[in-house]
C-alpha positions as CSV (number, residue, x, y, z in Angstrom):
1,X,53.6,-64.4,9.0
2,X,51.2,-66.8,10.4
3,X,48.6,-64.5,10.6
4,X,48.7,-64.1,6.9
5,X,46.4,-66.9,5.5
6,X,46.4,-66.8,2.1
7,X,46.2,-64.0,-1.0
8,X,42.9,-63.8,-2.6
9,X,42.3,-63.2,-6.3
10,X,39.5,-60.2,-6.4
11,X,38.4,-61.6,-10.3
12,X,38.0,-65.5,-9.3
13,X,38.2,-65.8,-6.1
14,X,40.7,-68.4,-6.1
15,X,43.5,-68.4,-2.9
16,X,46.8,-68.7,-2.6
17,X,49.4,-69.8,-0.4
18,X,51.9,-66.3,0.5
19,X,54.6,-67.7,-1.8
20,X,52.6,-69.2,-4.4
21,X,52.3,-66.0,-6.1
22,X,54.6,-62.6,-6.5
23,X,51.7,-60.1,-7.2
24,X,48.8,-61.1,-9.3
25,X,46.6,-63.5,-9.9
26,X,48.7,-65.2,-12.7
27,X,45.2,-66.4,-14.4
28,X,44.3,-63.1,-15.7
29,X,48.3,-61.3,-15.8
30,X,48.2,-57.6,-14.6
31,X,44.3,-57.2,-14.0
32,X,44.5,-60.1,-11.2
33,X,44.5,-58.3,-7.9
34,X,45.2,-60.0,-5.0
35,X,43.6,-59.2,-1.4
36,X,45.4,-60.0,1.8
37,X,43.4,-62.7,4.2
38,X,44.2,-62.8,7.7
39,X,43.8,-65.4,11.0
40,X,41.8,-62.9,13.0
41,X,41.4,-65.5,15.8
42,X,45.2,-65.1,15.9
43,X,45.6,-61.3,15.5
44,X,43.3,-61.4,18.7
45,X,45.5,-62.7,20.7
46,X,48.1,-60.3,20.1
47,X,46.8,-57.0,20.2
48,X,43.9,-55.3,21.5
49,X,42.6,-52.0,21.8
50,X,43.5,-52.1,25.7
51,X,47.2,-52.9,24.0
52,X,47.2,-50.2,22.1
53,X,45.8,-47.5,24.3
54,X,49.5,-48.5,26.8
55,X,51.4,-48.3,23.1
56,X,53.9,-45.5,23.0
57,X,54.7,-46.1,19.1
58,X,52.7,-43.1,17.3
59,X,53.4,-44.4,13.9
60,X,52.0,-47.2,11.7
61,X,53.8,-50.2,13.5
62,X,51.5,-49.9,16.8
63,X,49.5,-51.9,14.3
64,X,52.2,-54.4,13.2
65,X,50.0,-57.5,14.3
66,X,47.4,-56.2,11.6
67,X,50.1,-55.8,8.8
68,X,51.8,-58.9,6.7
69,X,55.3,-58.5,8.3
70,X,57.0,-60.5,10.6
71,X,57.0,-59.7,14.2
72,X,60.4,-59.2,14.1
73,X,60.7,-57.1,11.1
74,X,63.3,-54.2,10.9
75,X,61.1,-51.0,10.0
76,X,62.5,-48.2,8.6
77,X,63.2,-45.7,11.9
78,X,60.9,-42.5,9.7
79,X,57.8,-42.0,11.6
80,X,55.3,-42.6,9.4
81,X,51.4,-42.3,10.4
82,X,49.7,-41.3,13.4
83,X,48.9,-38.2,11.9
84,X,46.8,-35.7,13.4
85,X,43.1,-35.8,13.3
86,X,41.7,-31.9,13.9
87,X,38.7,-31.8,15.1
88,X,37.0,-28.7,12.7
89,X,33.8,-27.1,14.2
90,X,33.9,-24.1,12.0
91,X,34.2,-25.8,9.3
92,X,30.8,-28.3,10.7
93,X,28.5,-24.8,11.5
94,X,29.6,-23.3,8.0
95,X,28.4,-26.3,6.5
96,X,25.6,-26.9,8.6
97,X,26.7,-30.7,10.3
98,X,26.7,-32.0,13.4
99,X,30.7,-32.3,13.6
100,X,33.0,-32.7,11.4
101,X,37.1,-33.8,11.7
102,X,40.1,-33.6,9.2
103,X,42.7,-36.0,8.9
104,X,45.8,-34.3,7.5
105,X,48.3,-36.7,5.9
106,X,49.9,-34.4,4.3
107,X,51.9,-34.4,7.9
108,X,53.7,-37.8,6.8
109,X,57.5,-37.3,6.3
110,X,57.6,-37.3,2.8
111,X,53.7,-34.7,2.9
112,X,51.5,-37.3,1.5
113,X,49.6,-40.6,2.2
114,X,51.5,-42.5,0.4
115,X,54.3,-43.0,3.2
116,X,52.1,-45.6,4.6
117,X,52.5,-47.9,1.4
118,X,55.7,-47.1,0.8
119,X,57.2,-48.1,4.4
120,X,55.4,-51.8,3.9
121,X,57.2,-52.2,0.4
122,X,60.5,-50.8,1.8
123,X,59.8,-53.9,4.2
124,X,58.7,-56.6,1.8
125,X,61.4,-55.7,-0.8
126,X,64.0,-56.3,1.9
127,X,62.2,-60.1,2.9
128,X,63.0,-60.2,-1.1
129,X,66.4,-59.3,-0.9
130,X,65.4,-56.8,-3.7
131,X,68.4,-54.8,-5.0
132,X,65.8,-52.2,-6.2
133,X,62.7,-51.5,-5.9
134,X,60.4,-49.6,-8.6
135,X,57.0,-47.4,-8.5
136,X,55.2,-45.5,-11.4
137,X,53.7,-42.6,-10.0
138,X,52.4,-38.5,-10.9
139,X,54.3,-37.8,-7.8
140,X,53.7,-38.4,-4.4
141,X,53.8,-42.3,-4.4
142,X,57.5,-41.6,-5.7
143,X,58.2,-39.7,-3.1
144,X,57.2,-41.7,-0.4
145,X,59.3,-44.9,-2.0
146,X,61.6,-42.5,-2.0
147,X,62.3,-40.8,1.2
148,X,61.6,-44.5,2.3
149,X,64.3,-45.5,0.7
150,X,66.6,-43.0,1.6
151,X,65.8,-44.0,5.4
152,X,67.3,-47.4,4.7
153,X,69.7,-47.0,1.4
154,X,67.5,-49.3,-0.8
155,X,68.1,-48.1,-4.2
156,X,65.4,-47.8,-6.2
157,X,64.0,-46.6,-9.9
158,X,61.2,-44.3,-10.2
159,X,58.8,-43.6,-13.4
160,X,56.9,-40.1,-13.2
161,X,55.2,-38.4,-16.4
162,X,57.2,-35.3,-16.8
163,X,54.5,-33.2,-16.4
164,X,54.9,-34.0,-12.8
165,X,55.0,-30.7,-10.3
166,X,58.4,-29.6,-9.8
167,X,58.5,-29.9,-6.3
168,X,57.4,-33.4,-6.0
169,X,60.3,-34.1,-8.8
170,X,62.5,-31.9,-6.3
171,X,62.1,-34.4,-3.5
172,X,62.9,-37.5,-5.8
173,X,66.3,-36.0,-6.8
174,X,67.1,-34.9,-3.4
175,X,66.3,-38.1,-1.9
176,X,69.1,-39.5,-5.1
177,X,66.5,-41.7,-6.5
178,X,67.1,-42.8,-10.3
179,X,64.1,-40.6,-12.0
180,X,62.9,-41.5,-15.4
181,X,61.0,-38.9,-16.5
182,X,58.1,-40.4,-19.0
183,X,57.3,-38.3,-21.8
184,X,53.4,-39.1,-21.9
185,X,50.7,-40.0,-19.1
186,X,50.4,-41.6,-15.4
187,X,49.6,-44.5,-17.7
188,X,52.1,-44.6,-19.8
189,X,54.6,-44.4,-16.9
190,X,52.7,-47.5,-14.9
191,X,53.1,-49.7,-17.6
192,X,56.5,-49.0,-18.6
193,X,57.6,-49.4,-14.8
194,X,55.5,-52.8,-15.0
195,X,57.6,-53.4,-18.0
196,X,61.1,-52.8,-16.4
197,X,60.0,-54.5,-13.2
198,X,60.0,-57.3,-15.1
199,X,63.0,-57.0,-17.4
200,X,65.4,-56.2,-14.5
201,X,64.0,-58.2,-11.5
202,X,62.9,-55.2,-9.7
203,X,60.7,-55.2,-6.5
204,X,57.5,-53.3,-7.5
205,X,55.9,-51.1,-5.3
206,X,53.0,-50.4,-8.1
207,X,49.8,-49.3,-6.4
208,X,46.6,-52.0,-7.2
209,X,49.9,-54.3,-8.5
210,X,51.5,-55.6,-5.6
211,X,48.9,-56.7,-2.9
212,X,50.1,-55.5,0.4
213,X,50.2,-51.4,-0.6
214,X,46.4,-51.7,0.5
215,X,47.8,-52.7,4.0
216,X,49.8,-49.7,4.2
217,X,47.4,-47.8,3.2
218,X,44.5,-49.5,5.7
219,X,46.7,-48.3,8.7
220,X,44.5,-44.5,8.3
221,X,41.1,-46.6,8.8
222,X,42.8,-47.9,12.2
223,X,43.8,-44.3,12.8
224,X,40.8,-42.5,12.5
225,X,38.8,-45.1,14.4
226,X,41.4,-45.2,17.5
227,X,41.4,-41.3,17.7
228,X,38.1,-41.0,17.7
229,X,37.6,-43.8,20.6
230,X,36.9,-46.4,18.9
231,X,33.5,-44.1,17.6
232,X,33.1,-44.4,14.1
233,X,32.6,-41.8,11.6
234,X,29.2,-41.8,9.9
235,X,31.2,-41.1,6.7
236,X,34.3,-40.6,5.5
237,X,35.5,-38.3,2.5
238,X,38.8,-39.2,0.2
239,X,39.8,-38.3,-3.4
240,X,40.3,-41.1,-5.4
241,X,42.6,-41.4,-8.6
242,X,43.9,-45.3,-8.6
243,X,41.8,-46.0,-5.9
244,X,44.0,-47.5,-3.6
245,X,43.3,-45.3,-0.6
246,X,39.7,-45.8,-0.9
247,X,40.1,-49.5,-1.1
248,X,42.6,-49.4,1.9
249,X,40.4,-47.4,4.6
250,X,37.9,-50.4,3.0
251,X,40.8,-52.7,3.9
252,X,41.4,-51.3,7.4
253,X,37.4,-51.2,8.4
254,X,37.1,-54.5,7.4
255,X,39.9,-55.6,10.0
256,X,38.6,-53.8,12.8
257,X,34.4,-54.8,12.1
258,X,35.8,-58.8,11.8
259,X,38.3,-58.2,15.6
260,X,35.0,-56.6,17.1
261,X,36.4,-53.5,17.2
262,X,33.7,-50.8,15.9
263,X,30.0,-52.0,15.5
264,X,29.0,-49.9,11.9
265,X,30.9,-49.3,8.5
266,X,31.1,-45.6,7.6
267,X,30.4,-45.4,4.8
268,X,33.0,-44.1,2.2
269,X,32.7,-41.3,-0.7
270,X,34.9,-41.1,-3.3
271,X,35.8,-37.9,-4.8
272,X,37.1,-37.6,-8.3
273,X,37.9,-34.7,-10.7
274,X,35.3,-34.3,-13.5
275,X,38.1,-34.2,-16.0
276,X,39.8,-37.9,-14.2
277,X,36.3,-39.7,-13.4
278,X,36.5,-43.2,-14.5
279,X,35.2,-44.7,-11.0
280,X,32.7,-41.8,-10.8
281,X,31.4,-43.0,-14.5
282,X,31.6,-46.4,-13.9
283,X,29.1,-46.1,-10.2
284,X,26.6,-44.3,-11.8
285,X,26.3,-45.8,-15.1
286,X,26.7,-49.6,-13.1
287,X,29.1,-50.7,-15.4
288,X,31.7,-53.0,-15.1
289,X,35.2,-51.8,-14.1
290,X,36.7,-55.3,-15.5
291,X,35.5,-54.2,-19.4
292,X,35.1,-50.4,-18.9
293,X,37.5,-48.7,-21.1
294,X,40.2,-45.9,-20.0
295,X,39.0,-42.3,-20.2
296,X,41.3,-39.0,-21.5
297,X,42.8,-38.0,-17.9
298,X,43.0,-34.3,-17.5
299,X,42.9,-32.7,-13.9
300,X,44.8,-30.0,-11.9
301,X,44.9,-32.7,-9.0
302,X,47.5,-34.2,-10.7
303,X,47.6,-36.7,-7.9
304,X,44.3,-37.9,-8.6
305,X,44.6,-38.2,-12.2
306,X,44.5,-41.7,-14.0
307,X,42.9,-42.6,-16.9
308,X,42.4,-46.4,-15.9
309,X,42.4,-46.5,-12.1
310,X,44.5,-49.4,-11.3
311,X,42.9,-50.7,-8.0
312,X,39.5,-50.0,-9.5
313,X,38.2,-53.2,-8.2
314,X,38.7,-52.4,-4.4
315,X,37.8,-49.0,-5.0
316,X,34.3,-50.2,-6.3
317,X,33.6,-52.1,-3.8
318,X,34.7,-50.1,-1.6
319,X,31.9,-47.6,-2.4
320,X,29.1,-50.1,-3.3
321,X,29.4,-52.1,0.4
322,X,29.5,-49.1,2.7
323,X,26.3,-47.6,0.6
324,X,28.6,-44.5,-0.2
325,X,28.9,-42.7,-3.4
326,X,31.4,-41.1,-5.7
327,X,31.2,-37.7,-6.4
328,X,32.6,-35.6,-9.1
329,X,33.9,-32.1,-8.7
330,X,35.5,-29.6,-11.2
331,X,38.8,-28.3,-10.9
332,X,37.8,-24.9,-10.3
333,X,35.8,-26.5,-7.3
334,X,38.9,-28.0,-6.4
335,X,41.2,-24.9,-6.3
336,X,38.6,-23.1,-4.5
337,X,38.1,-25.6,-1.9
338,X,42.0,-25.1,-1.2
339,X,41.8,-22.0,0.6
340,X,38.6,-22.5,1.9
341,X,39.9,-25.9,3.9
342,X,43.0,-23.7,5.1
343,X,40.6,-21.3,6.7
344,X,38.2,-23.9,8.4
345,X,40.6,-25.8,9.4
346,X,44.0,-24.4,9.0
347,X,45.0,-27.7,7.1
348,X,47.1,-26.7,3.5
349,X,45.9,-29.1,1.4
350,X,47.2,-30.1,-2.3
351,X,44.3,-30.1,-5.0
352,X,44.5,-33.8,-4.6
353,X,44.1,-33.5,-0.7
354,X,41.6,-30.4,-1.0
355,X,39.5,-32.3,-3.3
356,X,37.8,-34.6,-0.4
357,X,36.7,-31.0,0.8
358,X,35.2,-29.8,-2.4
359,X,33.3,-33.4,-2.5
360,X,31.6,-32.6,0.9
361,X,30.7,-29.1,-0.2
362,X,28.9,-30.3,-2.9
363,X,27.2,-33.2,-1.0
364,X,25.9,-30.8,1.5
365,X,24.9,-28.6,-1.6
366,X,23.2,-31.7,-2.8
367,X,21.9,-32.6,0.0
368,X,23.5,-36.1,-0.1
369,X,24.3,-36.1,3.5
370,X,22.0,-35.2,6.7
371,X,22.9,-32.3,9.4
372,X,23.4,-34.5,12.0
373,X,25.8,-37.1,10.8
374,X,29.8,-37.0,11.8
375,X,31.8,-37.0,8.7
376,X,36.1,-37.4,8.2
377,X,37.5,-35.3,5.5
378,X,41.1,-37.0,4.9
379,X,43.6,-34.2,3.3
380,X,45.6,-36.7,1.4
381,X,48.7,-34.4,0.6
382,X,50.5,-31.4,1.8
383,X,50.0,-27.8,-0.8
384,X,53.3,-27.3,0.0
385,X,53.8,-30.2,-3.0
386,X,52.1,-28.0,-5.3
387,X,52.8,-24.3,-5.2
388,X,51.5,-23.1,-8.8
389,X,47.9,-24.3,-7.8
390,X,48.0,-22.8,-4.5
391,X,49.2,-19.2,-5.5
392,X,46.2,-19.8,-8.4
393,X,43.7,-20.9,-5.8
394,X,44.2,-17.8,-3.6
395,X,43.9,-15.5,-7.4
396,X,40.6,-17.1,-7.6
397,X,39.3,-16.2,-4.0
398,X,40.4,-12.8,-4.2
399,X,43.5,-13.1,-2.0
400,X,46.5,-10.7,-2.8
401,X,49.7,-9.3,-1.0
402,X,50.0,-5.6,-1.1
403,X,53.6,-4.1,-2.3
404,X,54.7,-1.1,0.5
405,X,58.2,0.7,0.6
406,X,59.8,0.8,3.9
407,X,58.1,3.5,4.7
408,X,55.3,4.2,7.4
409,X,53.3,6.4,5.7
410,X,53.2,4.3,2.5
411,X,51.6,1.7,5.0
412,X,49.1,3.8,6.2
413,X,48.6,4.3,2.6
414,X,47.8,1.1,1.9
415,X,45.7,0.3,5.2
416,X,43.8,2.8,4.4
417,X,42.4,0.9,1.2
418,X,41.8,-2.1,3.2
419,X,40.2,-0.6,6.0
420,X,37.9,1.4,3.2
């Protein structure tokens, strides 16, 4: 990995060589994330945007130049990334912009974002020779490590709080990971997966923990920015829970402003859940995310919900040097904005995923953003992954099926109500 120059401590700045450290900066244990810093004189040379527009690999290794593996590096064969970016007009004149697009990960192969982390630590762990790799997560990151790891037959551990949605527990057993199921909080289940990692030797896949996740996740920046011609957005919109999406498209913008590729920074607006808003606190209050304190978590986007955001660091920063803003939204906000982003856009969003909608409603409300700028809103997770709060969501706009025997005049019964 020559391109790789060093890892960077976030706290003191300090460098160090790739194999000087595992994960964090040792200096300050768990809290020191690392950043990834590249030879961008190098990169140049082997990719381009004239490369990519004669690359025939839709997925997140078109970009493998811009990624800490080797050139060589098996991948695993599941496409993951290159999801589709619809572009939304209705959705711009209802709220009154210029243009507006959706990016819907919940396309990935395992319906969320978080295939694009978990497909560089499937990588990593095998440089390792890791006989297992672990992740703490409410759901989705679990499911991406693994489906990953049922692509390659990596074994692997996973810690989700048991409140976790059935279906996103669903695709853990099916894929025949080993499931603890943590009787407490997110929390709870990150440290005692940081615990284990380190008991049993286990490769961790931790989000904000292990450095190169942000360069999974970075690969959307580089997405949205191709599709769009190398044009960037004037802002992009993202819920935020650990904030390790927000500090990847940070990640991937960065990388493309220092190759020359774009000429602005969008800026970035993180959405959080009133009831999970540490980072949301934290931005308007200015305080420090090193000393803040956790808050009491408590959010129907249960993929969004963390009491002490874990890569709270890049996801302040990533905020702060864009000139974006956080923005808070209830969870009733959040289940209404589900059906409203199907109908715009015809993109089934979880409440997580939704959420990034809800935000831009209520920055347009707030007139926080002018008519004429181009906005992203990335849908972060399929609704498929959360049924319950779909079926409520619809309850709540009014939405019902109507019962009818098999019977045509019992139909024209009940269209005559509707038509009425």
């Amino acid at each position: 990995m020559d391109h790789v120059i060093s890892l960077r401590s976030l706290i003191s700045g300090r460098e160090f060589a790739v194999n000087e450290v595992e994960y964090v900066d040792p200096e300050y244990g768990n809290e020191g994330i690392l950043d990834v810093c590249y030879d961008y004189d190098l990169i140049g040379k082997c990719i381009s945007r004239e490369s990519l527009r004669e690359n025939r690999e839709l997925n997140i290794w078109r970009y493998k130049p811009l990624l800490p593996v080797e050139a060589d590096a098996a991948v695993p064969s599941l496409a993951v990334g290159w999801t589709p970016m619809y572009d939304a007009p209705r959705m711009a004149a209802y709220l009154g912009l210029k243009h507006v697009w959706v990016k819907d990960d919940g396309r990935n192969p395992t319906a969320s974002f978080k295939d694009r982390a978990s497909a560089i630590a499937v990588v990593k762990a095998r440089e390792k020779g890791a006989g297992i790799i672990t992740t703490a997560s409410t759901g989705n990151a679990a499911a991406a490590l693994s489906g990953l790891c049922a692509s390659v037959e990596q074994p692997n551990v996973i810690f989700v709080p048991e409140s976790a949605p059935p279906a996103k527990i669903a695709q853990l057993l099916v894929f025949n990971s080993t499931v603890m199921l943590v009787q407490g909080t997110y929390d709870d289940a990150f440290e005692l997966c940081l615990e284990a990692a380190a008991e049993y030797g286990w490769y961790n896949r931790n989000t904000a923990y292990n450095p190169y996740m942000t360069e999974g996740k970075k690969t959307a920046s580089f997405e949205i920015c191709e599709q769009l011609n190398w044009k960037t957005p004037d802002r992009i919109f993202v819920s935020v829970g650990d904030g390790c999406i927000i500090g990847g498209l940070h990640k991937g913008l960065k990388d493309l402003l220092a190759l020359g590729w774009i000429d602005k920074m969008p800026k970035l607006m993180g959405i959080q859940a009133v009831g999970s808003s540490y980072m949301y606190q934290a931005w308007v209050n200015d305080e420090d995310v090193l000393t803040k304190p956790p808050v009491d978590a408590a959010t129907v986007a249960d993929s969004i919900s963390a009491g002490l955001p874990r890569d709270r660091l890049k996801a302040m920063a990533a905020v702060k040097e864009t000139d974006g803003a956080y923005i808070s939204v209830t969870d009733d906000e959040i289940l209404a904005a589900i059906p409203a982003l199907a109908r715009l856009s015809a993109v089934f969003g979880e409440p997580a995923g939704a959420a990034a909608y809800a935000g831009l409603v209520k920055a347009v409300q707030e007139n926080l953003i002018s008519s004429d700028e181009k906005v992203v809103v990335l849908n972060t997770g399929n609704g498929l992954k959360d049924i319950a709060s779909a079926m409520k969501s619809v309850e709540m706009a009014g939405t019902k099926p109507y019962r009818v025997s098999p019977d045509l005049n019992d139909l024209k019964r009940v269209m005559r109500t509707i038509i009425e």
